[in-house]
Backbone bond lengths (Angstrom), bond angles and torsions (degrees), N, CA, C in turn:
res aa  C-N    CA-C-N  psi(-1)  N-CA   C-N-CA  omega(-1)  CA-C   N-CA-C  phi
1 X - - - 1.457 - - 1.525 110.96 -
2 X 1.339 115.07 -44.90 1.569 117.84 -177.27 2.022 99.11 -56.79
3 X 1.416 105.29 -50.21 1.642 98.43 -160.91 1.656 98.05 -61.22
4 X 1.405 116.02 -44.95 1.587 113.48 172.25 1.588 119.20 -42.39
5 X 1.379 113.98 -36.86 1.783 115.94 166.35 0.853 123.57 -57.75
6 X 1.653 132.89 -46.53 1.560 151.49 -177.98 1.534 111.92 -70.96
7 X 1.236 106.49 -39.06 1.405 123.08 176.79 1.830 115.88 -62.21
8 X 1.708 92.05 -54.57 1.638 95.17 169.44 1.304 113.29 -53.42
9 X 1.734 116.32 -62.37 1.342 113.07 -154.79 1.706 109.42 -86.92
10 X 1.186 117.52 13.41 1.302 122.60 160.10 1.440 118.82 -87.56
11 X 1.319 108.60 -36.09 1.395 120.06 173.91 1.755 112.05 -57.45
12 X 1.672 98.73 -56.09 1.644 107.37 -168.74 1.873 101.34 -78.86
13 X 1.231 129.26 -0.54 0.684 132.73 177.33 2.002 119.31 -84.56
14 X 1.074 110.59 -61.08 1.516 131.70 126.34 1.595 118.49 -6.64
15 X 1.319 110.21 -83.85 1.086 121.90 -173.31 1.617 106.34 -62.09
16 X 1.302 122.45 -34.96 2.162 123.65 157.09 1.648 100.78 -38.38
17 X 1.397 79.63 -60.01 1.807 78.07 -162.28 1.561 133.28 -65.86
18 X 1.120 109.40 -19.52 1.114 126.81 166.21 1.504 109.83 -81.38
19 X 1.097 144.44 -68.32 1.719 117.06 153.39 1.358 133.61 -36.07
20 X 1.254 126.95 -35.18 1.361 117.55 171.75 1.615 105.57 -82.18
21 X 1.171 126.68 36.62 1.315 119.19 169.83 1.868 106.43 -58.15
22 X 1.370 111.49 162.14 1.634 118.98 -166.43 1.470 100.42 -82.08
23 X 1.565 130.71 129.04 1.227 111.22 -172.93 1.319 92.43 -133.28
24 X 1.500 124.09 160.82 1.698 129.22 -162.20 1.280 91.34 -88.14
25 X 1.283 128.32 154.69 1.140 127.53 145.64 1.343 148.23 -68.84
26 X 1.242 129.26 131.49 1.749 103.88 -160.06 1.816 116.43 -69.49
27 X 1.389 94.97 157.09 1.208 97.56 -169.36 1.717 144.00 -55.88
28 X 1.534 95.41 -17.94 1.417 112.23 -159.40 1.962 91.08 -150.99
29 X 1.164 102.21 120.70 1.420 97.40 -174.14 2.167 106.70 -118.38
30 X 1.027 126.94 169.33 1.246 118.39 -164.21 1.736 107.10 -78.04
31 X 1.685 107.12 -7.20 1.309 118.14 -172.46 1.628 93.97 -95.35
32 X 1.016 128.19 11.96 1.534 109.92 171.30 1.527 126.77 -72.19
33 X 1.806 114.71 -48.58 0.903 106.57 161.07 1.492 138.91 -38.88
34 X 1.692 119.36 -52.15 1.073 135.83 144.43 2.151 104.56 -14.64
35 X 1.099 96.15 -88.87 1.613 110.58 -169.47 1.352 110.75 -24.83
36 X 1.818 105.15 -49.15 1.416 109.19 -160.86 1.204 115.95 -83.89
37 X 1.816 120.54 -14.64 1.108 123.61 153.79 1.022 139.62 -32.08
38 X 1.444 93.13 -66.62 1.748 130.90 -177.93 1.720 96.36 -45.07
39 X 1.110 117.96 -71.11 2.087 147.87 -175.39 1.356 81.04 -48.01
40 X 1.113 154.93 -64.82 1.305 153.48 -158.07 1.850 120.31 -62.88
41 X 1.513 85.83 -49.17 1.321 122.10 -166.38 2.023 92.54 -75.93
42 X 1.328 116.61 -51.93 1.613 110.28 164.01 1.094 132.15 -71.71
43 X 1.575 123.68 -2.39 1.267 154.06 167.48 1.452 110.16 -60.31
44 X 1.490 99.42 -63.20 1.595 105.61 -173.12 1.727 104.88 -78.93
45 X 0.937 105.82 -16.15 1.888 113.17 -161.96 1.962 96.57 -85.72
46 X 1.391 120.29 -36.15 1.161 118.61 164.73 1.761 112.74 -66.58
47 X 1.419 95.28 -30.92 1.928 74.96 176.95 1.787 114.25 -84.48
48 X 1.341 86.15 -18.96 1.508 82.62 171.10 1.745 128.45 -55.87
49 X 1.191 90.08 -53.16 1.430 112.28 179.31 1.640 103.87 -70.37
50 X 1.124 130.60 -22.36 1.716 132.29 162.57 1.567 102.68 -65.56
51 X 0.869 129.84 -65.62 1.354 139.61 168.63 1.225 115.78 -43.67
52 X 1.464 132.49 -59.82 1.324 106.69 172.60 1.344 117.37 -88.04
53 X 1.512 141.06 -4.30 1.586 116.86 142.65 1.449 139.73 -52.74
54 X 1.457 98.01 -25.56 2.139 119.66 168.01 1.835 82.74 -53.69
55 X 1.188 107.77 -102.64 1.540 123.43 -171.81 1.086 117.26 -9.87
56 X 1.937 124.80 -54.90 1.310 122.61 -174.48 1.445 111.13 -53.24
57 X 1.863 100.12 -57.13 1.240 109.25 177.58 1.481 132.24 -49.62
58 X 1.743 125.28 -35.32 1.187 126.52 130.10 1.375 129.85 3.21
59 X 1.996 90.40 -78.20 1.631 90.41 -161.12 1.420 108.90 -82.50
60 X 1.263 128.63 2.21 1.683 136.32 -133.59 1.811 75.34 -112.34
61 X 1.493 128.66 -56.20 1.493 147.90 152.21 1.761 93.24 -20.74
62 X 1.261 90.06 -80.72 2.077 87.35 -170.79 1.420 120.87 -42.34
63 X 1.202 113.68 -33.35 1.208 127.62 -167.65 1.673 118.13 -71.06
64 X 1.387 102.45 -64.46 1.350 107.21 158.15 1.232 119.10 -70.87
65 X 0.939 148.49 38.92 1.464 157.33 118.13 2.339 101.45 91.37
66 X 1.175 93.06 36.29 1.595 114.79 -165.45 1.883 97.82 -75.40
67 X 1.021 123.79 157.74 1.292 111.92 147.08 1.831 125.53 -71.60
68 X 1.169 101.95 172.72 1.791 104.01 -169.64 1.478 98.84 -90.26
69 X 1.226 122.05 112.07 1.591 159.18 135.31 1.616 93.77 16.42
């Protein structure tokens, strides 16, 4: 009875491992478009936000009566 235990859980043990083998991921998934949007979409949103800290700083310059930067 014991070798019948060792036997099972060596088997089902085995048999895990051999399905969880490491598998690549495919290359191009239907969420890419999605992704590259998104990457695009924070792309432009960082220049935005570059642009309007230049400007504040600008007017923040005008204001206090500073020379222009």
């Amino acid at each position: 009875m014991g070798l019948f235990k060792v036997l099972t859980m060596s088997v089902s043990v085995l048999f895990m491992l051999s399905c969880a083998s490491p598998e690549t991921p495919p290359k191009k998934t239907v969420f890419d478009p999605l992704l590259q949007s998104e990457e695009r979409a924070r792309e432009v949103q960082k220049t935005v936000d570059a642009n309007a800290d230049a400007t504040r700083k600008a007017v923040d310059t005008q204001e206090r009566g500073d020379t222009a930067p």
